[in-house]
DRENLO-856205 format. One record per atom (N, C-alpha, C): residue number from 1; chain; atom name; y, z, x. Coordinates in pm, whole numbers, plus 50000, padded with zeros to 5 digits. Atoms other than C-alpha are relative to their C-alpha. Layout:
REM DRENLO-856205
   i ch at     Y     Z     X
 NUM  A CA     Y     Z     X
...
***
This chain:
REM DRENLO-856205
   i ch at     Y     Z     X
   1  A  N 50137 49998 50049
   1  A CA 52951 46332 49854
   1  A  C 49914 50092 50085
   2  A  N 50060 49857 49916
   2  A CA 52796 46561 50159
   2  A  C 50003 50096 49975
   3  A  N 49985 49884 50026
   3  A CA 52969 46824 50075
   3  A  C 49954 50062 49882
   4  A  N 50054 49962 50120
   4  A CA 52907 46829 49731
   4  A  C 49830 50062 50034
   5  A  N 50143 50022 49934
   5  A CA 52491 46782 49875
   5  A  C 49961 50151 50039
   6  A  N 50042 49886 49913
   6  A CA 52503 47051 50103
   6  A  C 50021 50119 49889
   7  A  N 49923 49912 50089
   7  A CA 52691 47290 49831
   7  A  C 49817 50004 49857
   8  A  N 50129 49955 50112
   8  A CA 52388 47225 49576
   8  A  C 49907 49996 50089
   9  A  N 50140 49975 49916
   9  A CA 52103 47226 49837
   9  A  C 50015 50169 50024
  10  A  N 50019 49872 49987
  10  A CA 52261 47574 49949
  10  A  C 49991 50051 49876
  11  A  N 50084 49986 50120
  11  A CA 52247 47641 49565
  11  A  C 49840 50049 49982
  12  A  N 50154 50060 50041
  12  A CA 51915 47530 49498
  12  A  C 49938 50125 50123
  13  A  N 50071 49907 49929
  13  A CA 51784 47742 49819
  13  A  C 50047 50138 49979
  14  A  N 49922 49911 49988
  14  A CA 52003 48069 49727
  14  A  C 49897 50023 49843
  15  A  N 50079 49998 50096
  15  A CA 51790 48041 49346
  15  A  C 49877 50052 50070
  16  A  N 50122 50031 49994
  16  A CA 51489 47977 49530
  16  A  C 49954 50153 50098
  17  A  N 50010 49877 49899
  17  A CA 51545 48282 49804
  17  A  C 50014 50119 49837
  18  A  N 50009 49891 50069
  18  A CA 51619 48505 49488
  18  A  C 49888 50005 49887
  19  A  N 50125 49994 50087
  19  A CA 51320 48390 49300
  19  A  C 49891 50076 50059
  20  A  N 50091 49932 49881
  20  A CA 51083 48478 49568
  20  A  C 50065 50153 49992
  21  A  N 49990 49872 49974
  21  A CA 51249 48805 49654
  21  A  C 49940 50091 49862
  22  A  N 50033 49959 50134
  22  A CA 51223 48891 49271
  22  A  C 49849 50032 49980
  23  A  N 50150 50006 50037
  23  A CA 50829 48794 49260
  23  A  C 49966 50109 50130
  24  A  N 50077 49897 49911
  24  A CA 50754 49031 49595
  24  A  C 50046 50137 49925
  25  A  N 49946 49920 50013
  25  A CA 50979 49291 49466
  25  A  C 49902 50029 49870
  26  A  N 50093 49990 50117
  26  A CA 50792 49286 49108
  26  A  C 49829 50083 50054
  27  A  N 50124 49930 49986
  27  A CA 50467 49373 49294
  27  A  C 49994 50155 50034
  28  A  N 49982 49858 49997
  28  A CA 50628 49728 49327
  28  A  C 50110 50066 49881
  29  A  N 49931 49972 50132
  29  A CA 50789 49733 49032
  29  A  C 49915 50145 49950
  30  A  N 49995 49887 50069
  30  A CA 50788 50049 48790
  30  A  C 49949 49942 49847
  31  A  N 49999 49976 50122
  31  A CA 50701 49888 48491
  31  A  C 49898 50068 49894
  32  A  N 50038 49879 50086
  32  A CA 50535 50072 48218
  32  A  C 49841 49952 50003
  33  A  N 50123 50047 49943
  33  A CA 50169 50164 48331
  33  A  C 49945 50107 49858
  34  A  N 50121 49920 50095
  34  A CA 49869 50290 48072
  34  A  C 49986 50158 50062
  35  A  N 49988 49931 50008
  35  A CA 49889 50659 48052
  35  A  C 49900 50049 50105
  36  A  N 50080 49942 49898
  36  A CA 49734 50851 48404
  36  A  C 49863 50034 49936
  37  A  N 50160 49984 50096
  37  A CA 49325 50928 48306
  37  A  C 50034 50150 50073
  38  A  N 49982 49856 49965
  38  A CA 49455 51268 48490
  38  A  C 50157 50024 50087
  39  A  N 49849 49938 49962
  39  A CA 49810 51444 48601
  39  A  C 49962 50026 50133
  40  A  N 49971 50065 49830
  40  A CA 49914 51348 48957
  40  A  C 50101 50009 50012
  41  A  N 49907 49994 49951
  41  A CA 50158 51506 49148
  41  A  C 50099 49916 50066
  42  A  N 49910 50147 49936
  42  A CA 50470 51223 49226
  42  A  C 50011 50056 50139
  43  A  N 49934 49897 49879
  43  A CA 50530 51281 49598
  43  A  C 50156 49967 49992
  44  A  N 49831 49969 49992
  44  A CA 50867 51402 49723
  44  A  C 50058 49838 50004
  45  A  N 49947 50103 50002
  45  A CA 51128 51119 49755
  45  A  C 49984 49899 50131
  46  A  N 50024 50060 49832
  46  A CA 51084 51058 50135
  46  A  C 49835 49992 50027
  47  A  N 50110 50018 49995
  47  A CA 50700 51072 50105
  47  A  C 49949 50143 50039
  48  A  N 50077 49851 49938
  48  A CA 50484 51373 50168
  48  A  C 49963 49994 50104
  49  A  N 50013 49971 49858
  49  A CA 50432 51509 50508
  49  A  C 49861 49994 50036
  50  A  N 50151 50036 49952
  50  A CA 50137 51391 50695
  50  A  C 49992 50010 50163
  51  A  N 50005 49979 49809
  51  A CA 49990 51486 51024
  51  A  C 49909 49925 50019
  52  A  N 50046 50143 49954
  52  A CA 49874 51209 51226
  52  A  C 49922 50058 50127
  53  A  N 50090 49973 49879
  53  A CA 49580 51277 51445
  53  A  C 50020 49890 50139
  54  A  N 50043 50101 49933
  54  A CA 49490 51095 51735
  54  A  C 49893 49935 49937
  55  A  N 50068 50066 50077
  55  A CA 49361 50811 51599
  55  A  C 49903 49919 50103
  56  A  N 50087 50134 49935
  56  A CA 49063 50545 51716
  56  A  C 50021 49878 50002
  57  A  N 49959 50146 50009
  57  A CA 49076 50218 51796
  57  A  C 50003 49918 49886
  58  A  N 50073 50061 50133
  58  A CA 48973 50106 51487
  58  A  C 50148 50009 49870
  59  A  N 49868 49966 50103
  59  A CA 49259 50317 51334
  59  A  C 50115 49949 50039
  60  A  N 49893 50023 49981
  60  A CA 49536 50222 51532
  60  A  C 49991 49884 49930
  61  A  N 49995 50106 50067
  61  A CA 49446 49872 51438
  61  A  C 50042 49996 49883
  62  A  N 49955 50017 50155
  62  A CA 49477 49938 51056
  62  A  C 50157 50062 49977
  63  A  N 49803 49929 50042
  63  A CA 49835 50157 51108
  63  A  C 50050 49891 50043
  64  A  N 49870 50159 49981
  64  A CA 49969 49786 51283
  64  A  C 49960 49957 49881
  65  A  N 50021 50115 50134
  65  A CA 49804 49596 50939
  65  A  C 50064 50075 49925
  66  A  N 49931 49924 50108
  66  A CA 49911 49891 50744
  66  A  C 50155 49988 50019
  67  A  N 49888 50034 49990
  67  A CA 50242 49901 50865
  67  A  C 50132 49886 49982
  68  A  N 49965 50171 50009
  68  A CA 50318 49520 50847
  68  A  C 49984 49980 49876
  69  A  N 50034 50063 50159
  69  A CA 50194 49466 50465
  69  A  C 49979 50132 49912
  70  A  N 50068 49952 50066
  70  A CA 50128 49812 50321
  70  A  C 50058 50156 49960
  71  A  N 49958 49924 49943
  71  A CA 50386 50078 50467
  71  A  C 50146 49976 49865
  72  A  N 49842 49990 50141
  72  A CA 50710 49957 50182
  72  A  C 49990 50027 49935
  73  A  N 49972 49935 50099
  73  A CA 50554 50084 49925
  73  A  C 49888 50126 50046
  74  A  N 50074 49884 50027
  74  A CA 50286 50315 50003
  74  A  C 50035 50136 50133
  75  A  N 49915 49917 49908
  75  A CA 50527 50484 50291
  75  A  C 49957 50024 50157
  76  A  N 50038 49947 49860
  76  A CA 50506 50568 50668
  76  A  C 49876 50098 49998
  77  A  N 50079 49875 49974
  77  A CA 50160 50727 50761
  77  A  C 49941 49987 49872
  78  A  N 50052 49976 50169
  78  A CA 50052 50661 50390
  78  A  C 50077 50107 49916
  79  A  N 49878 49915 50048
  79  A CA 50301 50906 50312
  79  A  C 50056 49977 49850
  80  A  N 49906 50061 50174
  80  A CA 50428 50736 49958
  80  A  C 50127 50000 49986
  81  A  N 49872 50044 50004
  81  A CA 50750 50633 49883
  81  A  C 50005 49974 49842
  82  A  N 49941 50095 50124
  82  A CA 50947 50525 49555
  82  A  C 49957 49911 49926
  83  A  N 50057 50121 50044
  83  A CA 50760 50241 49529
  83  A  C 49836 49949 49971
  84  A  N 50160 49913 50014
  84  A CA 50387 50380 49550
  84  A  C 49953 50110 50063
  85  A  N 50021 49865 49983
  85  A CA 50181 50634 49579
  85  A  C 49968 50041 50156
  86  A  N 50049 49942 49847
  86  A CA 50070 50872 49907
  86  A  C 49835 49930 49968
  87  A  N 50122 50054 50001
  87  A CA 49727 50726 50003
  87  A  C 49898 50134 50050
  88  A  N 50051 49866 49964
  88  A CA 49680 51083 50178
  88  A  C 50004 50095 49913
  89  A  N 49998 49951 50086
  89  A CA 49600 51216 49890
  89  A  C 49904 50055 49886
  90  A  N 50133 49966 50089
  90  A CA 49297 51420 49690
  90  A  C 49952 49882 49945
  91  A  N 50067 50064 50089
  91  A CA 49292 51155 49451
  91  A  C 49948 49847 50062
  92  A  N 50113 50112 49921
  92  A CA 49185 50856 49714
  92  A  C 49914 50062 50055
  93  A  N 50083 49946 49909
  93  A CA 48924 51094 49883
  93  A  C 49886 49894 49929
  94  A  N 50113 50103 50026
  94  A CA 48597 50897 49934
  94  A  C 49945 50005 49871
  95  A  N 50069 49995 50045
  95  A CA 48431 51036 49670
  95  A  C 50046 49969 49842
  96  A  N 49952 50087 50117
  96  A CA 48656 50898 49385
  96  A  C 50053 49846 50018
  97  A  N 49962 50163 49985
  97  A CA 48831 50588 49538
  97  A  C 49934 49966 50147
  98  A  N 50050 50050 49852
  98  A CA 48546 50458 49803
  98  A  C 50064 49880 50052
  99  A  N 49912 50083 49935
  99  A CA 48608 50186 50038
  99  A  C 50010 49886 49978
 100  A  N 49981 50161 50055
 100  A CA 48498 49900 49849
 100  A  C 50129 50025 49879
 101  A  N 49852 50023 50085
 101  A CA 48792 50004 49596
 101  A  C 50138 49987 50074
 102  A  N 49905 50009 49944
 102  A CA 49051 50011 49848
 102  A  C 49970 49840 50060
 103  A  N 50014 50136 49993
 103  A CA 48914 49692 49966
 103  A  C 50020 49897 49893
 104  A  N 49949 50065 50129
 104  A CA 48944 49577 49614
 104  A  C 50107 49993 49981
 105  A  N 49867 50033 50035
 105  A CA 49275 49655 49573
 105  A  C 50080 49905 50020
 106  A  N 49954 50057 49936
 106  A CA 49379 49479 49849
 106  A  C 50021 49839 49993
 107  A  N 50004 50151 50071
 107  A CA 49223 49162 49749
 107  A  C 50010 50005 49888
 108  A  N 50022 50040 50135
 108  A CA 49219 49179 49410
 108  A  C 50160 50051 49913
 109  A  N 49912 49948 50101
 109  A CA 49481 49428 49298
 109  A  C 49983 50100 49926
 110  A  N 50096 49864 50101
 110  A CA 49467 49717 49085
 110  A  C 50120 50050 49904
 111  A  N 49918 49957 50075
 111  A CA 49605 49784 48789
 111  A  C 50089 50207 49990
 112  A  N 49937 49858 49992
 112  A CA 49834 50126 48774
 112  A  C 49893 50071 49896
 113  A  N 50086 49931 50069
 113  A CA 49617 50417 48654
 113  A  C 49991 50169 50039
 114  A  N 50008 49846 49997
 114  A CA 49664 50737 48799
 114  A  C 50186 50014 50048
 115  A  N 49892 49991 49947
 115  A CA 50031 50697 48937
 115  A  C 50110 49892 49887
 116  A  N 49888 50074 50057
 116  A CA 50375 50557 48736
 116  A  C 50062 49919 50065
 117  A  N 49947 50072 49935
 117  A CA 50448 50297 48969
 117  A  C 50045 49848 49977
 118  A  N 50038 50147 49998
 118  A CA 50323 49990 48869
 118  A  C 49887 49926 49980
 119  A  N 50100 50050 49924
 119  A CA 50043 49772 48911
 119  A  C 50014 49985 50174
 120  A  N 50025 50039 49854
 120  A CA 49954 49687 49276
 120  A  C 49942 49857 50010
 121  A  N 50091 50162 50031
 121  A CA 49935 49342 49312
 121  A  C 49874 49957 50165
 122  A  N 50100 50085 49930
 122  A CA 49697 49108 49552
 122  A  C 50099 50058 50132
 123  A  N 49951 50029 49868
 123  A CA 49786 49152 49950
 123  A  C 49960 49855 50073
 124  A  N 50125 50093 49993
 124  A CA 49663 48812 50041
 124  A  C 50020 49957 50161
 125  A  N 49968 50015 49858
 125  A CA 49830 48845 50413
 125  A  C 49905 50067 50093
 126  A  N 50084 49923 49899
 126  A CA 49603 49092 50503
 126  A  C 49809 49913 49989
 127  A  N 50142 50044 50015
 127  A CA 49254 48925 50616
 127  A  C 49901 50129 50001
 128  A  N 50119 49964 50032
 128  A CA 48890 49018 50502
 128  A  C 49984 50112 50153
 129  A  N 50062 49917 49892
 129  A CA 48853 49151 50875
 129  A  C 50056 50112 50039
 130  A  N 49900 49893 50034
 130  A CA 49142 49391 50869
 130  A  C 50042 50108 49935
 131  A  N 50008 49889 50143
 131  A CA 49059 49571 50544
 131  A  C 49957 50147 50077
 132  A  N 50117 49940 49995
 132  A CA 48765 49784 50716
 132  A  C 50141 50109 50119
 133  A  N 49891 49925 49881
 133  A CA 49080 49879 51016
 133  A  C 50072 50098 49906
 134  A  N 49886 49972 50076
 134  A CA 49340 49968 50754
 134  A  C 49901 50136 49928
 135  A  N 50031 49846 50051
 135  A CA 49069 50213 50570
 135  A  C 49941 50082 50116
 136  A  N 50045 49868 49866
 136  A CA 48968 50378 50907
 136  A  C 50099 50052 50013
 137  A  N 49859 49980 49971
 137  A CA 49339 50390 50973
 137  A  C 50004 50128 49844
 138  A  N 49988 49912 50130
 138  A CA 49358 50572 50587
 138  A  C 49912 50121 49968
 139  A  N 50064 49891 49991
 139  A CA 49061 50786 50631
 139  A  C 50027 50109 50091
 140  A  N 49969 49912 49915
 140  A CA 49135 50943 50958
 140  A  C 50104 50094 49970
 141  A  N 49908 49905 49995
 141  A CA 49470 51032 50810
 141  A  C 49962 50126 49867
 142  A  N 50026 49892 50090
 142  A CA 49284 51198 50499
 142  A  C 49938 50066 50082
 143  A  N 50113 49894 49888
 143  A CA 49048 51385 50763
 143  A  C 50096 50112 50059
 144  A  N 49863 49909 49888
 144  A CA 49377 51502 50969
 144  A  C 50056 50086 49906
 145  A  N 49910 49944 50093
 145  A CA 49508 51636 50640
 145  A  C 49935 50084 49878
 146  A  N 50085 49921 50080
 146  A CA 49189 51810 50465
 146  A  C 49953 49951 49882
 147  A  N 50068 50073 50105
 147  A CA 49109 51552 50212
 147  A  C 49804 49975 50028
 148  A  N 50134 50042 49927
 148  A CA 48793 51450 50437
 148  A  C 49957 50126 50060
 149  A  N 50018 49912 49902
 149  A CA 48596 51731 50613
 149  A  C 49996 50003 50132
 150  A  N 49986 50063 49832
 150  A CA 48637 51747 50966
 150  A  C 49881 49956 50049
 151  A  N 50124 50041 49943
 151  A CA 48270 51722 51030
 151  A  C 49918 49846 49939
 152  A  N 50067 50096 50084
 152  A CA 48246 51427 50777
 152  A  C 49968 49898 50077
 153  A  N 49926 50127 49872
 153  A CA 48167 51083 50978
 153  A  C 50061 49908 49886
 154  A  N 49898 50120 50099
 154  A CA 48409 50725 50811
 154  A  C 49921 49963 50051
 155  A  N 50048 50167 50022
 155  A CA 48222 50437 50736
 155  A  C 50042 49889 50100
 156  A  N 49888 50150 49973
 156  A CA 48505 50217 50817
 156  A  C 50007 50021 50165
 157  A  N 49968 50025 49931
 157  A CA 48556 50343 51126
 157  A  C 49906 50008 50135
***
């Protein structure tokens, strides 16, 4: 009778580990997004090349949050990957996706709209106080990379 026990408990947790994996994995899913509102270059497969300034305190902070919750799909450095888009990238510059939309995303989510990826679901690991790090961390690297002007000042950071 134990054995049997143990045999469906590991069961039952081997379901329950591939349910879960399934539901995180889904939040980078590919499935079929409403047609781009404008044509957006996919980056390469390994992510597009990004030069990484010296960053501020403010920023390093958001590359550890970024890195920890934000780095599997949207790639090293914001770089983009397979699984979403580069964040260093014309089409987040302030003046189309400001910082309350990246803050939105984060909490809220954002449906796919300029990229074939997916939706982007909720982050709900990353706290309210962390957001403001993560887009200093994201601005500096558009600044380092000519999205931002060098003389511009960040908000966030």
């Amino acid at each position: 009778m134990g054995t049997q026990m143990n045999t469906l408990r590991g069961l039952i947790f081997s379901l329950l580990a591939t349910g879960l994996l399934a539901l995180a994995l889904a939040g980078c899913s590919a499935e079929e997004p409403p047609a781009p509102s404008y044509q957006a270059a996919q980056p390469a497969a390994g992510g597009a090349p990004v030069a990484v300034p010296d960053l501020s305190g403010n920023a390093r902070a958001g590359e550890q949050v970024f890195d920890a919750n934000c780095a599997l799909c949207h790639g090293p450095n914001a770089s983009g990957t397979g699984l979403g888009p580069p964040l260093v990238h014309r089409i987040y510059e302030p003046g189309h996706h400001q910082d309350f939309t990246i803050q939105s995303a984060v909490r809220n989510g954002v449906p796919a709209h300029h990229w074939q990826f997916g939706n982007m679901p909720p982050v709900p690991a990353v706290s309210d106080e962390d957001i403001p790090h993560i887009i200093c961390y994201i601005r500096e690297l558009q600044q380092a990379n000519g999205i931002i002007a060098p003389e511009a000042s960040i908000a966030a950071c």
